[in-house]
C-alpha positions, 0 to 999 in steps of 0.5 A: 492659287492667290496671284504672284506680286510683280515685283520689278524694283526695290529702288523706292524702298532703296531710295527711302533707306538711303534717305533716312541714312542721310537723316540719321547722320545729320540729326543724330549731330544736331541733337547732339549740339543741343544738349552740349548747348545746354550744358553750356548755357547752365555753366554760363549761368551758373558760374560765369555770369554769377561770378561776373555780376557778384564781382561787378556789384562788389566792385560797383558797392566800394565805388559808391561807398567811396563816392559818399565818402567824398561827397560827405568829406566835401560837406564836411570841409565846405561846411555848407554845399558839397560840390556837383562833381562829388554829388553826381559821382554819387548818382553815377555809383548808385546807378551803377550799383542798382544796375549790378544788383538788378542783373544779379538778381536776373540772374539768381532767378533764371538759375533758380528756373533754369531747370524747371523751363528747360527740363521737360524740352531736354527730356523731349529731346532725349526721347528723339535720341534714343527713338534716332539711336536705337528705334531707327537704326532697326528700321534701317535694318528692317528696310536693308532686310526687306530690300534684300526679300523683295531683290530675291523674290523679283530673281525668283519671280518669271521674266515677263515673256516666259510669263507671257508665254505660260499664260498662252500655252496654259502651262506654268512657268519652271521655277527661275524665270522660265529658263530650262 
């Protein structure tokens, strides 16, 4: 007859399920937050900041226009030199023109990537998902079940000194730990 398993706790497989409950509470929220955080940068990129630097490089466009405007009613009216002021508001236009389309351009190429450098890491953190939602809420319940198997087996299983005892007589112990 093969020899009984001593079986006195089951406080480490308890202590691991209990753990891994803790995990599941804060890694499941986590996961969570980051998708939402997804979505959230994809409509900031998408509608907000396109919006706001369409906005800004039509604003800056009238700004720099309306600069030249001045400066070649300046020329035309001096008929010789148009005057630093209307010169450097020029400059000033353009530049912020140039600043309004270089961002918009950043930001019609990151729309345009978005989803090919962020794709493969949201299709990673969808698999932790699932493997959290589903995969390791059976392994909870396979630790609860086996927790349960391993408590009904140590009641089953004799105390040690009814063990103790059989062992020096030679007799096996009854059933129930060794009480008649």
């Amino acid at each position: 007859m093969p020899e009984r398993a001593h079986v006195t706790s089951s406080d480490a497989l308890e202590l691991f399920r209990s753990n891994l409950l803790i995990y599941l509470s804060k890694a499941r929220p986590a996961l969570d937050e980051v998708g939402a955080e997804v979505m959230r940068m994809r409509n900031w990129l998408e509608d907000e900041q396109r919006a706001h630097w369409e906005n800004q490089a039509r604003r800056r466009r009238r700004d720099f226009d309306e600069a030249q405007q001045a400066l070649f009613s300046a020329k035309l009216s001096i008929l010789s030199r148009a005057s630093s002021a209307e010169q450097m508001a020029v400059h000033r236009t353009k530049r912020a023109l140039e600043e309004a389309e270089a961002k918009l351009r950043v930001i019609k190429q990151w729309d345009r990537v978005f989803d090919n450098r962020v794709g493969p890491l949201v299709k990673q953190m969808e698999k932790l998902h699932t493997v959290l939602a589903h995969d390791m809420v059976q392994a909870v319940a396979f630790l609860t079940r086996a927790i349960e198997t391993l408590e009904a087996y140590r009641r089953l299983a004799p105390s040690p000194a009814a063990a103790g005892a059989a062992r020096g007589t030679g007799q096996t112990p009854p059933p129930g730990g060794g009480k008649p």
